[in-house]
C-alpha positions in Angstrom: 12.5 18.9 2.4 14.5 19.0 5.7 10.8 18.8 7.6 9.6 16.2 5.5 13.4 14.2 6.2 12.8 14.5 9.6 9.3 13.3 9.8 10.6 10.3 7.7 12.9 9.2 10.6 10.4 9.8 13.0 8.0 7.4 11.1 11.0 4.8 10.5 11.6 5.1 14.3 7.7 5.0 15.0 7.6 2.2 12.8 10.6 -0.1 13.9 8.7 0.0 17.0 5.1 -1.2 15.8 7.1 -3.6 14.0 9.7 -4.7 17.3 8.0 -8.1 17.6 7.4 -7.5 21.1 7.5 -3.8 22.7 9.8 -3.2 25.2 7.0 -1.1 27.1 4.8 -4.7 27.6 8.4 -6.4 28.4 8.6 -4.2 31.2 5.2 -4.6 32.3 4.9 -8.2 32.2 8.1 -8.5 34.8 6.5 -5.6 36.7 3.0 -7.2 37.1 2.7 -10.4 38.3 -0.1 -12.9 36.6 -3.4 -12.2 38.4 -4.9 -16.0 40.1 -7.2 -16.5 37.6 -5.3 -15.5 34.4 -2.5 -17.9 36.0 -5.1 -20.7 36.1 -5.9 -19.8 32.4 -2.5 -19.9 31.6 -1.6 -23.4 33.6 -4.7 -24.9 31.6 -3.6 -24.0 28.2 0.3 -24.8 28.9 -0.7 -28.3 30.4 -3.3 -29.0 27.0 -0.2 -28.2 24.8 2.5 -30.5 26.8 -0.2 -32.8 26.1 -0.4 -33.0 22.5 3.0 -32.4 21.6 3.6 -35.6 23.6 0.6 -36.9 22.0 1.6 -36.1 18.7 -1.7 -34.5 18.2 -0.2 -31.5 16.8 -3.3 -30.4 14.3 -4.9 -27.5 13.4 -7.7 -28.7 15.6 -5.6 -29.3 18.7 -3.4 -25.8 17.7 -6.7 -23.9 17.7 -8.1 -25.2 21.0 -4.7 -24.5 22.6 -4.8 -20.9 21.1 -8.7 -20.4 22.6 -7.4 -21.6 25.8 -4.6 -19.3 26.1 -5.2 -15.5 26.9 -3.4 -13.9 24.6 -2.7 -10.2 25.2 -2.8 -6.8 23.7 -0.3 -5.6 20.8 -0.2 -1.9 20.0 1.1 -2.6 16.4 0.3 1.1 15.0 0.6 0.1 11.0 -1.6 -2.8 11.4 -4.5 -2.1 13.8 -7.8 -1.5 12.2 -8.9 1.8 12.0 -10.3 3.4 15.4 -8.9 0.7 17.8 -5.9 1.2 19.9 -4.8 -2.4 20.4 -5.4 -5.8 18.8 -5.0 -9.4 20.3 -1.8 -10.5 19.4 1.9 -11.8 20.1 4.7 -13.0 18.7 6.3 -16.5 19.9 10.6 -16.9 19.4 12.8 -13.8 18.6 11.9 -10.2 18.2 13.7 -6.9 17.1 13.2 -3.9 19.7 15.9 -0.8 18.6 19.6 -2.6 19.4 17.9 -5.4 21.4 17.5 -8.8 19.7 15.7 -11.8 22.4 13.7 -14.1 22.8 9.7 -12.9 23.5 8.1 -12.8 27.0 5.3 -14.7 25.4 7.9 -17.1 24.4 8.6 -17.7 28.0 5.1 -17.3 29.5 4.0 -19.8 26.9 6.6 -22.2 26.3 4.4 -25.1 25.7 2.4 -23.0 23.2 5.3 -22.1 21.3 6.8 -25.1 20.9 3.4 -26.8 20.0 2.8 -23.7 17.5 6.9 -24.4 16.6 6.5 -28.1 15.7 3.1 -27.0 14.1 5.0 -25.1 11.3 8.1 -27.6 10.8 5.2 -30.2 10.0 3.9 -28.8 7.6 6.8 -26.8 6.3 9.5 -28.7 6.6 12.5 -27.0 5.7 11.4 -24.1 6.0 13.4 -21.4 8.5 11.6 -18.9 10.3 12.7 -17.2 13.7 9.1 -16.6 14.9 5.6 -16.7 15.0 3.2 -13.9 14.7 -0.1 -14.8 16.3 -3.2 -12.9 15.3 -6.3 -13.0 16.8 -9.7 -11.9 15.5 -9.0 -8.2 13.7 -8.5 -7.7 9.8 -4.9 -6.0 9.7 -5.1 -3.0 7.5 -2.8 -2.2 4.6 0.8 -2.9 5.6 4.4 -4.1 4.7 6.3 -6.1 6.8 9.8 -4.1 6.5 11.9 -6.6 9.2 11.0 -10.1 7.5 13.5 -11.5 5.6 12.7 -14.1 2.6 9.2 -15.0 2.1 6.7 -15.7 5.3 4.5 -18.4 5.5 1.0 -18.3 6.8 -2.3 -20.3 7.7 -5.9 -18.9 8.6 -7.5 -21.0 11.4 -10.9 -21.0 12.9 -15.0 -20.8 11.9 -15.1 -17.5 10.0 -16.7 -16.4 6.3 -14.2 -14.1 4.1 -10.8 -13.0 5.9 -8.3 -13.5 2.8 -5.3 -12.0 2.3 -5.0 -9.4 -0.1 -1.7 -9.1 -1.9 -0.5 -6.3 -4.0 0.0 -7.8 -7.4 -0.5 -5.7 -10.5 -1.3 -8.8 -12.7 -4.0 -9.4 -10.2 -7.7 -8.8 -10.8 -8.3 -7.1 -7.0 -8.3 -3.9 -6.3 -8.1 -1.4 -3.4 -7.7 1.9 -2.9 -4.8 3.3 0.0 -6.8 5.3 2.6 -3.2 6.8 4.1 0.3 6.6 3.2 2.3 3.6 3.7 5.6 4.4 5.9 8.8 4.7 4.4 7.2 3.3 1.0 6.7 6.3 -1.5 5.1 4.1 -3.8 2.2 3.3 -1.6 0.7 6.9 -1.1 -2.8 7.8 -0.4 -5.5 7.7 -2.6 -4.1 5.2 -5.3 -5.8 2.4 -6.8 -3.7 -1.0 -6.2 -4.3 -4.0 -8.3 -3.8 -7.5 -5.8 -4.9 -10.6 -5.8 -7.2 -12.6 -2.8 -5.7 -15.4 -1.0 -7.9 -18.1 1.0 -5.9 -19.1 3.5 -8.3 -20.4 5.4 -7.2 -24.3 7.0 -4.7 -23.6 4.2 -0.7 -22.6 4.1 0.3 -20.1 2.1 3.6 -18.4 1.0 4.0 -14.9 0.6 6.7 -11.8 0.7 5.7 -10.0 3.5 7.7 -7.2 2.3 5.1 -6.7 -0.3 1.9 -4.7 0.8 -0.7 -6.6 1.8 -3.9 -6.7 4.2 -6.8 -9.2 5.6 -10.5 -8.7 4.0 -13.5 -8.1 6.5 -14.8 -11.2 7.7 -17.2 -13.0 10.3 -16.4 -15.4 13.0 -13.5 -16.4 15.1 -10.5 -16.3 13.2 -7.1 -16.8 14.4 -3.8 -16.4 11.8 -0.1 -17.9 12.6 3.0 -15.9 10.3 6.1 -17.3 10.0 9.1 -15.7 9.3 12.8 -14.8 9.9 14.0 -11.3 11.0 16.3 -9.6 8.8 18.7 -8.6 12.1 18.6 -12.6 12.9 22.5 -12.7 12.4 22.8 -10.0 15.4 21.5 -12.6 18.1 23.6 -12.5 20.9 25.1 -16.2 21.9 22.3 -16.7 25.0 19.2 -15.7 22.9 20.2 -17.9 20.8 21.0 -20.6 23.2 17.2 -19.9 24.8 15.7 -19.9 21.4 17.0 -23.6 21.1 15.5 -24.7 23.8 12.0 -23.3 23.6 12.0 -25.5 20.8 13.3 -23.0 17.9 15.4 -24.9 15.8 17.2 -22.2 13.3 20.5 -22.6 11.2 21.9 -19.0 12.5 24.5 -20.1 9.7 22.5 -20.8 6.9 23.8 -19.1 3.3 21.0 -19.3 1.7 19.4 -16.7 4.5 22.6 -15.2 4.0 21.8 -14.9 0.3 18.6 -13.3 0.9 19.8 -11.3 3.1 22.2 -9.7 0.8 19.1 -9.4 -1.9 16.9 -7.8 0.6 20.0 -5.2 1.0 20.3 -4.6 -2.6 16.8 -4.1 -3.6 16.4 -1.4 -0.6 19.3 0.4 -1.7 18.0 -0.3 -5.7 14.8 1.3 -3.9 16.2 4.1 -2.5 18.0 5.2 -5.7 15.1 5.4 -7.5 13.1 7.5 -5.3 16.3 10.0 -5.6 16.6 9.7 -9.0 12.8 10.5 -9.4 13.0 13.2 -6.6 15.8 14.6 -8.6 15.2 14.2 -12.5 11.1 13.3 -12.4 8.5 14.2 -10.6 7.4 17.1 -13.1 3.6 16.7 -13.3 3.5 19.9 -11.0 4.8 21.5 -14.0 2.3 20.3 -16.1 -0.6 22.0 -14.1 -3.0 24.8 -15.9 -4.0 28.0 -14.4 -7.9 26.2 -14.6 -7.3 22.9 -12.7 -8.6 23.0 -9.5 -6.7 22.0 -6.5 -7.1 21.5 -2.8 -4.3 22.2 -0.1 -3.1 20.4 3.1 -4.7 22.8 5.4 -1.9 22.1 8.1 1.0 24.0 7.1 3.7 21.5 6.2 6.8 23.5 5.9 9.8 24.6 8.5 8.4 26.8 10.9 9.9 30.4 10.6 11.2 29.4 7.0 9.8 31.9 4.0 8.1 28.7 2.7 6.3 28.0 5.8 5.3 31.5 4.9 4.3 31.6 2.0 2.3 28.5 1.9 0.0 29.8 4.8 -0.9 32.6 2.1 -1.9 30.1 -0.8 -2.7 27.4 0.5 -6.7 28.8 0.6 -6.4 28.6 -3.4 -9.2 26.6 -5.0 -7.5 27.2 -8.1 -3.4 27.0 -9.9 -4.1 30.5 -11.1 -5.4 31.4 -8.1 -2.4 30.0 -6.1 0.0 31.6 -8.4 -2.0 35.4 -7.8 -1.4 34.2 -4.1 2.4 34.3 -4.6 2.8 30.2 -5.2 6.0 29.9 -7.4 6.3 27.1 -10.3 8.6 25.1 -8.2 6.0 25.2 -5.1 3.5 23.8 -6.7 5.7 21.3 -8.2 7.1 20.9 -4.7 3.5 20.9 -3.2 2.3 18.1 -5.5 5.1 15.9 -5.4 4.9 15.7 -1.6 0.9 15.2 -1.6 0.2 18.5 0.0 -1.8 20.0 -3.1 -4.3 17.5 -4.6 -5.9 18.5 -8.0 -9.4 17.6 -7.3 -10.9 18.1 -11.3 -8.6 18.2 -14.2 -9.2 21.1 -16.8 -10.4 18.7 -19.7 -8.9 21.1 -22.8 -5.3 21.9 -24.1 -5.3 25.9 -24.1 -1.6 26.4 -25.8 -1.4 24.4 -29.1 0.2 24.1 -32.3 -2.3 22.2 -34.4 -6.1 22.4 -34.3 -8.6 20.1 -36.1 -12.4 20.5 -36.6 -14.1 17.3 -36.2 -16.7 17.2 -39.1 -18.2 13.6 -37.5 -18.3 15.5 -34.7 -22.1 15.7 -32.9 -23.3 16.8 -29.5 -24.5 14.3 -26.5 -25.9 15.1 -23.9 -24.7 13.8 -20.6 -27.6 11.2 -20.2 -26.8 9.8 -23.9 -23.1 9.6 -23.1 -23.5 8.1 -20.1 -26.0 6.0 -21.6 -24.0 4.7 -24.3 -20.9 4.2 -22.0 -22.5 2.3 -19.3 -20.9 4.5 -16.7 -23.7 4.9 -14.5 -23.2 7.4 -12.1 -21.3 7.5 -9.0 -18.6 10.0 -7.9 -18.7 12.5 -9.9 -14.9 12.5 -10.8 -13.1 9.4 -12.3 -9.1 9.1 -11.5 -6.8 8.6 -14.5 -3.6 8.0 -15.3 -1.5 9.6 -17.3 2.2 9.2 -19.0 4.3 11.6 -16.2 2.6 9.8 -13.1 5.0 8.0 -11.0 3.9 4.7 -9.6 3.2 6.2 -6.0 0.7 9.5 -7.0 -2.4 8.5 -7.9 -4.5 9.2 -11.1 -5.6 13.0 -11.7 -9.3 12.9 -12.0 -11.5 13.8 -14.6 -15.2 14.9 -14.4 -17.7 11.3 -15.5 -19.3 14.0 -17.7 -15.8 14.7 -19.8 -14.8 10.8 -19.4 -18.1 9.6 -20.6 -18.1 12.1 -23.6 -15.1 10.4 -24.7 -15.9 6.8 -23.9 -19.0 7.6 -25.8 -17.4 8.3 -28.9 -14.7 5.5 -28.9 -16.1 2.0 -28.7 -12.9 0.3 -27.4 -13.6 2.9 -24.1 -17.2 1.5 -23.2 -17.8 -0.9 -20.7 -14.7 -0.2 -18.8 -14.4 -0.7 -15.0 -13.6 2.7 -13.9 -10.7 1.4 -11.9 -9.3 0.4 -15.0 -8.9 4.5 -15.5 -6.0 4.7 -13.1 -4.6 1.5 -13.3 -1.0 1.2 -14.6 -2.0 -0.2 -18.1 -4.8 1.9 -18.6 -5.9 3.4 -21.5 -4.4 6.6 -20.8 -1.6 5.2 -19.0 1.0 6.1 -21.8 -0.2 9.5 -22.6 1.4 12.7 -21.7 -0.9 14.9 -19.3 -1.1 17.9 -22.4 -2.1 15.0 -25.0 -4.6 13.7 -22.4 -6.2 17.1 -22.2 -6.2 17.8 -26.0 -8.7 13.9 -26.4 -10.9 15.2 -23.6 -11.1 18.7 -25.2 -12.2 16.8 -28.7 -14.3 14.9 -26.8 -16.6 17.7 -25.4 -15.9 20.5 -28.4 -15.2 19.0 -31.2 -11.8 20.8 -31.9 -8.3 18.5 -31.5 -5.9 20.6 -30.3 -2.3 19.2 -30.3 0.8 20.6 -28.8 3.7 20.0 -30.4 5.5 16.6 -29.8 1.8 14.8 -28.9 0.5 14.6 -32.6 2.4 11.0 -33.3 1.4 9.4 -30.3 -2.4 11.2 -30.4 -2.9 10.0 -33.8 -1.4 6.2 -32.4 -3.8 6.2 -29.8 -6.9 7.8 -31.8 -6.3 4.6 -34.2 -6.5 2.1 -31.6 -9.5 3.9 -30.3 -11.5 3.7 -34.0 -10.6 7.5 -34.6 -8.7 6.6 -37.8 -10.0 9.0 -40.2 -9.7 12.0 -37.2 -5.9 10.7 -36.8 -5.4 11.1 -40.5 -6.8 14.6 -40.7 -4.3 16.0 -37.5 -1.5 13.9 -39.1 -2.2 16.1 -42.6 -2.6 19.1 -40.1 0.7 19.2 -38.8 
């Protein structure tokens, strides 16, 4: 746990820098080196086209765009956003940025100060009343899943240019959007590889849109040029010093730094984290048992990298099970209950195929109705098709972050194909938080998949009500009716 701590703040440390809005490493290099002639000619022609139409009043998203093409906007390394594979996007942010204890005005701010104040007065226009502290440009690259962890209130945003697709995707779970986390979001235990998020798609292309950028969210593929402009307010805005703030008035930043209803939001933000925080303890603490839950027969898959404290006996032991294919297997390896609860918890053992029958039980049934399909018929009749040959689900002890545990198509389809309300599901549906299975414990789960494929319900004791609930709603009535008499 004291490894895992410690990676933690290395990631929140990692992270505050991907999120400064301006790195202190390009700060340094942008006083060191000098403009190059011809990226100052660059420069001098975009600044004098945006003095222009401010004075103009042309302040449009045509004139914005031109002004952006013109400019040569440089390289961000923002880690939690940049596309997979690529070690920089274009990008920078115009007015106040975040860097560890230094809060200032950007460099771009100051290299661009007609820019910013065109790209300023672009936002009040269209937003007025609205109070941001800066401007996050973006330019040409799909950010991947990410949450914005130093905005404060909700962030505003507009998608300009000639490009196809490009919406924002926003975690919503009454949305109809899926995607499924290729990595684990930093310092958000909810968002953890490998889980299937409901979200909804946002064109905000020529459009403005408001959003909480403190919820997860991410840009769709898309083709073309395609330029976004964020606004926002840093939490840490209160902590400008007297000059910053004095410079951001003059670039053109004009920002109540006394406002109570940022104030207000402020003190929500602060609340919710800490709200947030006590959860995760509380579910560190009194939850996180499906570890416990785990049969001999499910098959698992370990973090090959050894994740414990060097030199500890955990560190260890876990180089002497983590080969298991198996929970029996890891247990004959010397695993103890509480690592493999420990292991799963923290994402270092993944169950990779659920054992699809209850093996300890207090009350067995014999489905008369009962009849054999083959795995054509049942797939057949389900209109699963096939795919990957395991299907995620959720179950009742899951916690919001872990993803479903999954489940052969061949066990899933059996029991699609024998309860009508089950056929013609999306298979994300499986793992989603209202799924079908959603509310059942793991041991009741196994004891419908074990009917499913055998014929024989086999309940543990404490499932039989909510089995025989969920068998009803399914079209199962007379089968709940017989393990009701059963018990």
């Amino acid at each position: 746990r004291r490894c895992a701590a410690a990676g933690g703040e290395v990631e929140e440390a990692e992270e505050e820098q991907d999120e400064a809005l301006e790195e202190g490493l390009e700060e340094a290099r942008g006083r060191a080196q000098p403009l190059a002639d011809g990226l100052r000619r660059r420069v001098a022609a975009a600044e004098n086209f945006a003095r222009k139409a401010l004075e103009t009043g042309n302040v449009t998203q045509a004139s914005v765009m031109k002004a952006l093409g013109m400019t040569p906007v440089p390289a961000q390394s923002r880690q939690n956003v940049m596309p997979a594979g690529q070690k920089s996007v274009k990008g920078m942010v115009c007015g106040l940025y975040v860097f560890a204890d230094r809060i200032a005005m950007t460099m771009a701010t100051s290299r661009f100060p007609w820019l910013s104040r065109l790209l300023s007065q672009f936002g009040r226009a269209a937003n007025p009343g609205f109070a941001f502290t800066s401007i996050q440009v973006n330019v040409d690259y799909a950010a991947r899943p990410h949450i914005d962890r130093n905005n404060l209130g909700p962030s505003r945003i507009i998608g300009l240019g000639n490009y196809t697709g490009g919406e924002l995707w926003i975690h919503d779970e009454a949305g109809d959007k899926t995607i499924l986390l290729e990595e684990d979001i930093a310092q958000e235990r909810k968002y953890r590889k490998s889980t299937l998020l409901r979200g909804r798609d946002e064109d905000i292309r020529g459009k403005w849109l408001e959003f909480d950028g403190n919820k997860l969210h991410c840009t769709r593929p898309f083709e073309g040029r395609r330029v976004s402009l964020v606004y926002f307010t840093v939490d840490r805005y209160a902590e400008t010093p007297a000059a910053a703030r004095r410079e951001m008035d003059k670039a053109g930043f004009s920002f109540d730094w006394a406002s109570k209803a940022l104030k207000r939001m402020l003190a929500e933000k602060t609340r919710t984290r800490k709200e947030l925080r006590d959860k995760v303890e509380r579910e560190n603490r009194d939850g996180r048992k499906v570890g416990l839950l785990l049969v001999d027969e499910d098959s698992i898959r370990y973090e090959r990298q050894n994740p414990k404290m060097p030199g500890s006996a955990a560190h260890k032991l876990y180089r002497k099970y983590r080969t298991a294919r198996t929970v029996g297997e890891a247990r004959k390896l010397g695993a103890r209950t509480i690592d493999i609860q420990y292991d799963f918890n923290w994402g270092y053992l993944q169950v990779v195929r659920l054992f699809p029958r209850q093996d300890t039980w207090s009350v067995e049934v014999q489905d008369s109705r009962w009849v054999a399909f083959s795995a054509a018929e049942a797939l057949s009749k389900t209109g699963m098709g096939s795919g990957t040959t395991k299907v995620p689900i959720r179950v009742k002890e899951l916690l919001d972050s872990q993803p479903g545990m999954p489940v052969t198509r061949g066990a899933l389809s059996q029991l699609a194909a024998r309860c009508e309300p089950l056929q013609g599901l999306a298979e994300a549906s499986w793992s989603a938080m209202e799924g079908p299975t959603a509310n059942l414990p793991l041991g009741a789960v196994r004891s419908i998949l074990g009917w499913a494929t055998t014929g024989r319900l086999r309940a543990q004791p404490g499932h039989v009500e909510q089995l025989c609930a969920v068998l009803r709603k399914w079209g199962q009535g007379d089968l709940a009716d017989e393990l009701a008499s059963a018990e």
